[in-house]
N, C-alpha and C positions, 0 to 999 in steps of 0.2 A: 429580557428573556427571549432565544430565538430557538423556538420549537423546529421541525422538520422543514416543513414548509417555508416558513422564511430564508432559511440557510439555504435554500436549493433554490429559491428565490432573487436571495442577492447575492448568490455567487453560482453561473454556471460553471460547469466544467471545465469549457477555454477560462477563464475568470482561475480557476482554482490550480488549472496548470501552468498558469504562471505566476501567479503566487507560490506555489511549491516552487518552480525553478529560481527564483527571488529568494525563497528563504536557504535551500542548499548553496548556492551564491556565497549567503551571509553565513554559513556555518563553517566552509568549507576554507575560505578568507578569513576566520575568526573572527567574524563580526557576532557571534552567537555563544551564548552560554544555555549549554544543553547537557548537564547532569544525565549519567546512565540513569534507567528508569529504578524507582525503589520500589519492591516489593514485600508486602505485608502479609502474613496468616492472617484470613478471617477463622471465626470460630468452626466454620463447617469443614469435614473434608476437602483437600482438593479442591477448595477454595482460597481465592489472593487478591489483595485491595493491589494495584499498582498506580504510581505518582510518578506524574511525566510532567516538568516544570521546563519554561523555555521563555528567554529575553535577548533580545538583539536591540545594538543603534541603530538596525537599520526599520524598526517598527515601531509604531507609536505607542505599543501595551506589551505588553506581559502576561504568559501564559501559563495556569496547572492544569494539567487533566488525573481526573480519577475514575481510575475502572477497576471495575470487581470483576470476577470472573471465577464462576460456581458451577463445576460439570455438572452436580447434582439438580442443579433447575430443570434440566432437561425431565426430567421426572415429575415436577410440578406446574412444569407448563407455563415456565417462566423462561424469560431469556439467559442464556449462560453466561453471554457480557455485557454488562451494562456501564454506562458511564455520564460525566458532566464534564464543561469546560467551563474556566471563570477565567476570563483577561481583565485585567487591571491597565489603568495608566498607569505610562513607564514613569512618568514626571511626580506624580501623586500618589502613586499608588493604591488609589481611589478603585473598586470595582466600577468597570464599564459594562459587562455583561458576560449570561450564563447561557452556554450553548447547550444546545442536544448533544449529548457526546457520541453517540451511535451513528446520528448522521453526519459529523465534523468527521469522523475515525474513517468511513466509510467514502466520504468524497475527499479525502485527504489525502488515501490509500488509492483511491482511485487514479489522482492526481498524479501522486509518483510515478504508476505505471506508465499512466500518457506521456511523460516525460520522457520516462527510459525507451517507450516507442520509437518517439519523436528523435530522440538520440542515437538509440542505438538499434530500433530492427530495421528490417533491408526495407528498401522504398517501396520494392512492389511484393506486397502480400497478399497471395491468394487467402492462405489456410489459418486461423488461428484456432488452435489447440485451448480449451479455456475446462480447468480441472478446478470443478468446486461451483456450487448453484445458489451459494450466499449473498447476502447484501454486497460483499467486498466483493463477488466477483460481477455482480453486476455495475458495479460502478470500474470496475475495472475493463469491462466491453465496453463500457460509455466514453472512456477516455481513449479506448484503442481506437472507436471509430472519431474521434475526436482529430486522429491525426495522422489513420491510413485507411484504406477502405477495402476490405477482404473481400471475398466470393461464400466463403462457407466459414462459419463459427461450430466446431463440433466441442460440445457441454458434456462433459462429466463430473459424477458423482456419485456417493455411494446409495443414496436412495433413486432407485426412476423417477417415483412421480416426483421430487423436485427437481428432476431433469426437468420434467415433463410441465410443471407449472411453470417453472425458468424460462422455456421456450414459449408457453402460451402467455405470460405479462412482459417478456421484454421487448420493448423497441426498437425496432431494428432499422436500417436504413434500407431504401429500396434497392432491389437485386442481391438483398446477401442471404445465405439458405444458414440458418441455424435447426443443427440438429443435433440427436443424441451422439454420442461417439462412446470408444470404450476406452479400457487403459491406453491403448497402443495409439490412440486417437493424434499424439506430436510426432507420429511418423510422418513425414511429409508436410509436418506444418510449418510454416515461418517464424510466426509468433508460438512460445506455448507459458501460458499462466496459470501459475498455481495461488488460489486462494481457496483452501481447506484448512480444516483442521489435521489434518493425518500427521502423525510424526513420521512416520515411514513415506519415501517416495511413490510418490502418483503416478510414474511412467519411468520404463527402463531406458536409461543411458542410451543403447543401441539407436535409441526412435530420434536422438539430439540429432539431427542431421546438419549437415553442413551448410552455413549460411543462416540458419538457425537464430531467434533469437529469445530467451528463457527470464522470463519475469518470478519471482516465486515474495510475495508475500504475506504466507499464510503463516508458518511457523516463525516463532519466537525465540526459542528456548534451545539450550546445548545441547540438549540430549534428542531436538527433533530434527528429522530431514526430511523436508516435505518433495524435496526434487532429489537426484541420484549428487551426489556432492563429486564421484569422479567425474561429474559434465566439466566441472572446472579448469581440471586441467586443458590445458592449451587454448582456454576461452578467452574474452578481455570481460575480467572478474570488475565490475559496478557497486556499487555499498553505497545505501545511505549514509551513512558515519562510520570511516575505518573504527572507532574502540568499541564502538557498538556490536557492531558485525561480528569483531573478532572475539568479542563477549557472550552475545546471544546467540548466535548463528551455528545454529547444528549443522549445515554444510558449510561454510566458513569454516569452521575451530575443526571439522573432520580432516578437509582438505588437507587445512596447514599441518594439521600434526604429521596426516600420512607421506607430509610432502610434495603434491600432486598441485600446489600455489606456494608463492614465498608472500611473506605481508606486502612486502612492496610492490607485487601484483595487483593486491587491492585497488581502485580507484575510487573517488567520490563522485557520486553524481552531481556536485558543484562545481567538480572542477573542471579547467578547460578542455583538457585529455580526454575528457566521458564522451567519449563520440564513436563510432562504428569506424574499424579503420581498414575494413578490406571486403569487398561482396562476398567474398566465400568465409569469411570471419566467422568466427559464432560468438554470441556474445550473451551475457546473464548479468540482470539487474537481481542483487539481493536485499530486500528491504525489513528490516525489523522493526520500522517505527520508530520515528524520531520527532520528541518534542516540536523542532523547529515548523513541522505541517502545521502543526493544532495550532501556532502562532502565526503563520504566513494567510494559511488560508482563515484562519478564525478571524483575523484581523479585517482581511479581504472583505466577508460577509457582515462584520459588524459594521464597518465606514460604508458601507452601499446599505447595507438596511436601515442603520440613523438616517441616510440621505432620500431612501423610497419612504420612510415610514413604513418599516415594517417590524415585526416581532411586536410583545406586551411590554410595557413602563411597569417596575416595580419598586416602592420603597423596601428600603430594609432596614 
């Protein structure tokens, strides 16, 4: 069993971004069988079990992840999404172990962004734009400074004070000013990341400046658009998994219908092409979450935490 601490333990961030880039590799090659995600009615409103299953030859286990997710917790002062991961041997099919899913989901997410960084925003980043004050977006600043080093992080969201907590617990590296910003905040930015909840876009299209580079992994669902879906056109459009994207993705499935991307626009972030291909370019990683992290990086931290001893022994 690897609680929070172990997971963040034996797998830093460099550690977890390339394990992500290992497993889109393997997905993207068809070394991976990643099932769109299923989702379930729980009993309550506007609540949903979702089952996220993933196996590749190129990893020693086998991964499900399940998550609940219950607006109405908000109300009881519970978390709105919760989750667990159980990997299996690929050989036996024997459970090897049960992650935290909240911290797996969260540095996994994280993970991607670093990557789509690392690929695709410009080398020299003053500004990044960082919309949402959550867990995901803090591991999503942890992977940006992972592999560019800004001047100014300007944080927004719809409450201040977890603006304002945001900046007083996060990390920062020396010389960089994290402060609050507003909507308009990706005016001027290099980087801009969305990880919210909002189904409606966090910043207007206008503020996408040129050279520009747009992460947005908050929204899930068809019907949401967490970033302006016109950025796309004329961008070099990034996707975790083209049938995902083109399933989940409420800027995705807007674009293509209004015609403003054609699918063969799409690219994978495993594949060779995912790379930045002009300075004045702009470019947008869309990520909805795909099995292959919860396996890439799960796997990463379970072989280093057998190896540190770390996490609790459990029979079952």
């Amino acid at each position: 069993m690897l609680d929070s601490v172990a997971i963040r333990s034996a797998c830093p961030m460099s550690d977890a971004i390339a394990a992500c880039a290992r497993g889109f590799e393997a997905l993207s090659s068809h070394h991976a069988s990643v099932p769109l995600r299923s989702a379930l009615p729980l009993a309550t409103a506007d609540a949903q079990m979702l089952v996220m299953p993933a196996s590749s030859d190129r990893f020693p286990m086998a991964s499900v992840k399940v998550v609940s997710v219950a607006t109405a917790n908000r109300a009881l002062g519970l978390p709105t999404v919760q989750s667990a991961v159980m990997l299996v041997d690929s050989a036996t099919g024997a459970p090897r172990a049960i992650l935290d899913g909240a911290c797996l989901t969260a540095l996994r997410t994280g993970a991607a962004g670093g990557l789509a960084a690392r690929l695709l925003a410009p080398e020299r980043c003053e500004i990044v734009a960082l919309y949402g004050a959550g867990a995901q977006a803090r591991t999503q600043l942890e992977a940006v400074f992972a592999e560019r080093r800004p001047r100014e992080v300007r944080v927004i969201a719809r409450s201040p004070s977890h603006v304002a907590s945001f900046i007083d617990t996060s990390q920062i590296p020396s010389g960089v000013s994290l402060v609050a910003g507003d909507r308009d905040a990706a005016a001027g930015a290099q980087i801009i990341i969305c990880a919210t909840t909002s189904s409606e876009p966090v910043f207007d299209a206008d503020d996408f400046g040129r050279g520009a580079h747009v992460t947005g992994v908050g929204s899930f669902r068809p019907d949401a658009c967490e970033f302006p879906p016109e950025i796309l056109k004329g961008a070099r459009v990034v996707v975790d998994h083209r049938p995902a994207a083109m399933a989940e993705s409420g800027e995705v499935i807007t674009a293509l219908r209004r015609g403003w991307i054609e699918e063969s626009d799409l690219i994978e972030i495993g594949e060779a092409k995912a790379h930045r291909s002009a300075d004045d370019g702009r470019t947008v990683f869309k990520s909805v979450g795909n099995g292959i992290q919860d396996l890439a990086v799960g796997c990463r931290a379970v072989e280093r935490a057998e190896a540190l001893g770390l996490g609790k022994w459990v029979e079952l």
